[in-house]
N, C-alpha and C positions, 0 to 999 in steps of 0.2 A: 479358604475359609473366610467368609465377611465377617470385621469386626463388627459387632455394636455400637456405635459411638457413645452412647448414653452410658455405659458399661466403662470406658477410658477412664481414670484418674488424673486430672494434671498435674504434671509435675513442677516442683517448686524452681521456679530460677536464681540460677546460683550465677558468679563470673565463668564457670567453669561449663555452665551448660552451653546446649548447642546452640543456641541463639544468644548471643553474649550482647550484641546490640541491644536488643528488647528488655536486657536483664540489666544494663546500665541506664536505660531509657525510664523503668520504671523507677529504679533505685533513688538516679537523679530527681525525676517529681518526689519521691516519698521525703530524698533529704530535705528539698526547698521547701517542702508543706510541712513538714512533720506528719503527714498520713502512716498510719498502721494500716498494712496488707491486712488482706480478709483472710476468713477462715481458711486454713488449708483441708484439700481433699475435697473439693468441690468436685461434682461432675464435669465432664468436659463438656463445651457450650456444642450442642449440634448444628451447623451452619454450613450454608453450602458452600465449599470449597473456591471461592471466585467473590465473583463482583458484587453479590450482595451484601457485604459486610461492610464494603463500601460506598455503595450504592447512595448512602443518605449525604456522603460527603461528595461526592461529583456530581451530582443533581442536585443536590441543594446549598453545598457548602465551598462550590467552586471559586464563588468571587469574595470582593472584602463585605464586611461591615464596614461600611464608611463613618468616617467623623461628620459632626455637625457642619451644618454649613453655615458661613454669615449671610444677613439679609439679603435681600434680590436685588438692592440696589449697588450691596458692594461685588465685590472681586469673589466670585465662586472661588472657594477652598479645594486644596488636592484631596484624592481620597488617603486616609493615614492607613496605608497599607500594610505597616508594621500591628496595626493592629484589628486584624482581620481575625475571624474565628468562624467556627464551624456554622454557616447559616442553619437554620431551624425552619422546616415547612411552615406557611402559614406566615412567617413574620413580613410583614409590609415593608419594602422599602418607604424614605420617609419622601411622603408625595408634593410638601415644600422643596425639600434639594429635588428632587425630579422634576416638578413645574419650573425652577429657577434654575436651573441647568439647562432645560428645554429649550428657557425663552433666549437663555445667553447663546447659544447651537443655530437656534435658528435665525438671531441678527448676525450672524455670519461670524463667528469668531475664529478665529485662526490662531488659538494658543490649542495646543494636542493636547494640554490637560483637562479643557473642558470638555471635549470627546470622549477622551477615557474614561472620566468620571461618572459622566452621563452613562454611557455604558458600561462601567460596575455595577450602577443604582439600577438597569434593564435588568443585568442576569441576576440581579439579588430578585428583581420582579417576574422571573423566571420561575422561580422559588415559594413564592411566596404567593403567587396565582396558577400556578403548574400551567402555564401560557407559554409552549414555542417559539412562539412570534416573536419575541424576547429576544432569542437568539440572533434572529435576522438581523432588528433593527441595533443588537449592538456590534455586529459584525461591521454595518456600514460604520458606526461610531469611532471602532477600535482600526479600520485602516484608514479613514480619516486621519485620525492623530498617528498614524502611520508614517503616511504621506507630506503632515509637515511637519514631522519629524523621525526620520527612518531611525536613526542612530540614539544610544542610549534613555529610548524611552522606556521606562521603567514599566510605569502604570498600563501603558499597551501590550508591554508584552507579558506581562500578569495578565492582563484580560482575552490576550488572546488564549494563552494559557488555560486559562478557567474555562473559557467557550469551547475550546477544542474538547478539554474532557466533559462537557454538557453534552456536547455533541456524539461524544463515545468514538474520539479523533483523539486515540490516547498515542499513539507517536506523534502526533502535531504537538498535542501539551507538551510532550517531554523535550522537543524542540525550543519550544516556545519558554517553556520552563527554562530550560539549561541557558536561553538567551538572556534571561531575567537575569538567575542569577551570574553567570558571569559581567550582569552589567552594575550588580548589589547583593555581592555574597553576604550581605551581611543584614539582609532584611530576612524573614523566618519563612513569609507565604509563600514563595517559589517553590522552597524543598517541600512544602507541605502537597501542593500541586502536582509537584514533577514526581513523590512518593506515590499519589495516588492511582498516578497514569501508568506506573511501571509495578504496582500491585494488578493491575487489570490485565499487562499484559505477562503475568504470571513471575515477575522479576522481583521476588519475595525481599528476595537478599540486598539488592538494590531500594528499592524501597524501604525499608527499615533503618537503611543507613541515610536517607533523606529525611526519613521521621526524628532521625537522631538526632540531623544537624539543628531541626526547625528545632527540636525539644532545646537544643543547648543556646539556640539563639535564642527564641521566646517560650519559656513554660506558658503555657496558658491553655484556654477552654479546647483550641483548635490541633493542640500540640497532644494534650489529654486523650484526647477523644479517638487520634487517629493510632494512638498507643495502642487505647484498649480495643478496639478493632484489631490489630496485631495480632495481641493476644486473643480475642475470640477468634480467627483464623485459625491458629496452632489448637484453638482446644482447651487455651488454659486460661478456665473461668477465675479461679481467685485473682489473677494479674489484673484481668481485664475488666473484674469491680472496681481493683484498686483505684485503674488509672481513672475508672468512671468517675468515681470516688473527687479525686482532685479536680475531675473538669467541673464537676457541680461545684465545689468551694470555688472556682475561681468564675463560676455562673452568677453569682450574686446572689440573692436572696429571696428573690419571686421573680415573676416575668414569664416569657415565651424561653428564653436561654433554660434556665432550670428545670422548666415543666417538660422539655423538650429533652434534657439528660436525664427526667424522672424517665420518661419515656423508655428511653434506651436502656436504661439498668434493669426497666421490665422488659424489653426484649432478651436478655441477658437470664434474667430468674426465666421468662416463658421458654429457652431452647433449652434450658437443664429440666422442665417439667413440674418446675416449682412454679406454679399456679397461682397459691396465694401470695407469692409476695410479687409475682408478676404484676397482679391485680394491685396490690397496695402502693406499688410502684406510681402506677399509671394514675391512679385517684390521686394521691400526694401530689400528680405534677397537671392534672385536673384544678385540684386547691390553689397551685400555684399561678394559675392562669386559666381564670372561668371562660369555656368558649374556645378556647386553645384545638385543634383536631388532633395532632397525632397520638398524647395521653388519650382522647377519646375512643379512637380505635382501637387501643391498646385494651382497653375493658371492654372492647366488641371482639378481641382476639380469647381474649380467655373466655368469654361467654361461649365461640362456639368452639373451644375445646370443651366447654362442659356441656355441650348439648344442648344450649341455650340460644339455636338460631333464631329463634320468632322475637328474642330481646337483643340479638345483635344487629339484626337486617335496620331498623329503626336511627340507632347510631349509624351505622355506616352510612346509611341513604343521606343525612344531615350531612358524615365527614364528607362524602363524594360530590354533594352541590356546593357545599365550600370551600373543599379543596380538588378539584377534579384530577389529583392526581391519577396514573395509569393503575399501581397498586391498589388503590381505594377502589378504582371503578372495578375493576377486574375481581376483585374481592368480592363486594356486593352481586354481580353478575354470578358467582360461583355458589354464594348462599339463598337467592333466588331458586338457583336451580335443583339444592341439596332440598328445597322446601317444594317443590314441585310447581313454582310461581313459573312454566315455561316462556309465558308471556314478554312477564316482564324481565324474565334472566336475555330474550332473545333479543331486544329494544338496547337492553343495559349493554352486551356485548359489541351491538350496532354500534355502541357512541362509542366504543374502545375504539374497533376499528378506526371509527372515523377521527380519533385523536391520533391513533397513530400515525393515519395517513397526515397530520398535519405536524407533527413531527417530522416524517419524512420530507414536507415540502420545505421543512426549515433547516434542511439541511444535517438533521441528526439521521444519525448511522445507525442501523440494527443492531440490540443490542441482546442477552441472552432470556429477556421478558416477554421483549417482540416477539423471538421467535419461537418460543412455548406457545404464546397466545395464537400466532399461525397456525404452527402443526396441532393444536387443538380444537383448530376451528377451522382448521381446512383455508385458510386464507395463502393467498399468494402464493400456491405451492413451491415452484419451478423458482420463483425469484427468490424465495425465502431458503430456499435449499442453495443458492447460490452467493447468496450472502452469510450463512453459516458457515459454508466452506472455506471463503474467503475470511471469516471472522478468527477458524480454528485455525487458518496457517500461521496467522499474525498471533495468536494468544492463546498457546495448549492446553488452554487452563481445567481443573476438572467441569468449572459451572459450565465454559463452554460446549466442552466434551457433551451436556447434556442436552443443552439445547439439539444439538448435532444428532445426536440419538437417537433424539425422541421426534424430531423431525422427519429423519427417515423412516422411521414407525409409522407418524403416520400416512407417508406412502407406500408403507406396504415392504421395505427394505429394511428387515428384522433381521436378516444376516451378515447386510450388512452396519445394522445401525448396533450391534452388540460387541465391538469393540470400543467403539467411544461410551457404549453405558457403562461396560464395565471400566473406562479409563473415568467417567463422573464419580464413581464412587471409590476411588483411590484419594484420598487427603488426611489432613489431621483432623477436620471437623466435618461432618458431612448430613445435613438436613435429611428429614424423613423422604422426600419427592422422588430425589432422586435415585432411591433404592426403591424405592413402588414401580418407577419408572423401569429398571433395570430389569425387576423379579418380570415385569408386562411382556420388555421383549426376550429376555430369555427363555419365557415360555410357549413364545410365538415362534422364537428360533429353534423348538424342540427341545430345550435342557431345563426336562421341570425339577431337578434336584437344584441346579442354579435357582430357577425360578424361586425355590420355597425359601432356599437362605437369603433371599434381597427380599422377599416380603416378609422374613422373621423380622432384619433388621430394619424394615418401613412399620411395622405394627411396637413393636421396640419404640417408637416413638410413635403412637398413636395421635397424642395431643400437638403435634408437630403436621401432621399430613395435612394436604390439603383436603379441604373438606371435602370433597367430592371423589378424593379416593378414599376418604374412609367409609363409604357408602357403597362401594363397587366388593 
């Protein structure tokens, strides 16, 4: 029998429940803020089971926020790695310390801190232009300050840390991680790092207990954030406002930081089906930073749950030329196509390809988006079925299970792609796709009683699907 997810209750965390980590993790923020937990008996947040919950924090929140730096004529400052937070799409690194870091790098300098530093301020510009290249050049950066100095460096091996999970080389991170902190257990972004490499490869329990240490070393925006992620994993939406809750007080007051956890708290209202305060959400963090993109997407996501494509295609097309992230592009591409613009959904899908090819050349690894966007489009077949395989041995996760599935789907291998769909929809929170996906091939595998219970609970979330299976 499929649950429903939207139908699940969360349960309140006690010391005594089954995640006792998460349940001192939020406890501890509520003490230090004085925050009141949210209402209890929220729905359970529906998410898929894997690395999209995470997803904004290893793409975009790998490296530090670095500290100011002094003039260009003095002595470049280290990055203050202690106080690093969840980067936010769209925020620019500051392109004074990047110009005067540059010029210090290329008169040859041989201190490994200006290496490293320069390469935080790249993958933070990773971020913040959704540009690969990034990656590259601070690869070369970070084994530079390697090389003159193998031992105890701190800041490189943070950095490689961050690049390896940009890259979706989450045992490298956790390597790279564990190297950090045993060389400064007592700095917070390591465990925050090394948590999120060992959430992707399915190591819940491990992870949480890194989430814990960063929360007891530093409460703050980055420590918040990867709480309520936790909890939206498990399902349990009132935790996972709370912790949101605290990351916004400790966001400041306006800015990209805040509009970017208004963001998120309407991701949060949008997977429970609460619509308007999804919207209200996203406007409020709109208010807080005019021109900001991912609040703005966020009111092009409820518009096409309400049927409102010909008013979201507009926003998106601005968010995807200003921020070319892969989600944005692929977005738009999908509501072209729901509108019957063939044309332009075929051009728009063109440039995906061709970003992803350029990730590839940068050394990032296939990840469970890539490989949707293949088996949907027929790309790469043979390689991309060989890098899934290799993706599942390393990471059992359900999100990957999915990709795996629905890849051999669409070659035509519905018999055997229907035990990994039915292993994608086994978790505590599980998104509408992946039960639309599952109900496609167990109908194609002959079991249409299967079939109709994975598309009860894909229509169960209607405003959750993607927009192109709610049309089929």
């Amino acid at each position: 029998m499929v649950s429903t997810p939207t139908t699940r209750r969360s349960a309140r965390c006690s010391p005594t429940s089954r995640y006792r980590t998460l349940a001192r993790m939020l406890h501890r923020t509520k003490t230090q803020l004085g925050s009141e937990g949210g209402p209890s008996g929220s729905p359970s947040l529906p998410k898929r089971a894997t690395a999209v919950i995470v997803l904004a924090v290893l793409l975009f929140g790998g490296g530090a926020i670095l500290s100011s730096f002094d003039p260009p004529v003095a002595k470049i400052a280290a990055p203050d790695l202690a106080a690093e937070v969840v980067g936010v799409p769209g925020e620019d690194a500051p392109k004074a310390s990047v110009d005067s870091l540059e010029r210090v790098v290329e008169a040859g300098s041989d201190d490994p801190e200006d290496h490293s530093s320069l390469a935080l301020l790249y993958l933070q510009a990773v971020r913040s232009e959704a540009d690969p290249t990034y990656l590259s050049r601070a690869e070369t950066l970070l084994k530079t300050s390697l090389e003159l100095q193998p031992d105890g460096n701190f800041p490189a091996y943070v950095g490689m840390a961050s690049l390896s999970n940009g890259r979706h080389d989450f045992l490298g991170s956790v390597r790279w991680s564990r190297r950090a902190i045993a060389t400064n257990s007592h700095n917070a972004t390591p465990y925050g790092l090394l948590g999120d490499a060992l959430f992707e490869l399915g190591r819940t329990g491990a992870a949480d207990r890194a989430y814990q240490r960063m929360i007891d070393i530093r409460p703050d925006l980055a420590s918040y954030v990867r709480a309520s992620y936790s909890f939206q994993y498990r399902g349990e939406t009132d935790q996972a406002l709370s912790a949101m809750r605290l990351a916004l007080e400790s966001a400041g007051p306006a800015g990209e930081g805040p509009a970017w956890i208004r963001h998120q708290k309407g991701d949060i209202h949008f997977g429970i089906g609460d619509l308007d305060d999804a919207l209200r959400q996203n406007k409020l963090g709109r208010r807080l930073a005019p021109g900001y993109v991912p609040p703005t997407v966020g009111v092009a996501e409820v518009l096409t749950a309400r049927g409102r494509i010909d008013r979201a295609i507009p926003i998106l097309e601005r968010a995807a030329e200003r921020l070319p992230s892969l989600e944005y592009m692929v977005k738009l591409g999908d509501l072209y196509t729901a509108e019957g613009r063939k044309k332009e959904a075929a051009a728009q899908y063109q440039r995906v390809g061709e970003r992803l090819a350029l990730y590839r050349a940068n050394g990032v690894l296939p990840d469970i988006d890539f490989i949707l966007f293949y088996a949907d489009h027929g790309l790469r077949p043979r390689a991309a079925l060989d890098e899934v395989r290799t993706m599942y041995a390393q990471r059992p996760t359900a999100g990957v299970a999915e990709a795996y599935a629905w890849m051999l789907h669409s070659l035509g291998r519905d018999d055997e792609a229907l035990p990994y769909a039915r292993r994608s929809v086994r978790g505590p929170s599980i998104s509408a796709d992946p039960f639309y996906q599952a109900g496609v091939i167990a109908a194609e595998a002959g079991l249409p009683k299967m079939a109709q219970r994975y598309m009860r609970a894909a229509r169960s979330q209607e405003w959750n699907l993607r927009v192109l299976y709610r049309r089929r």
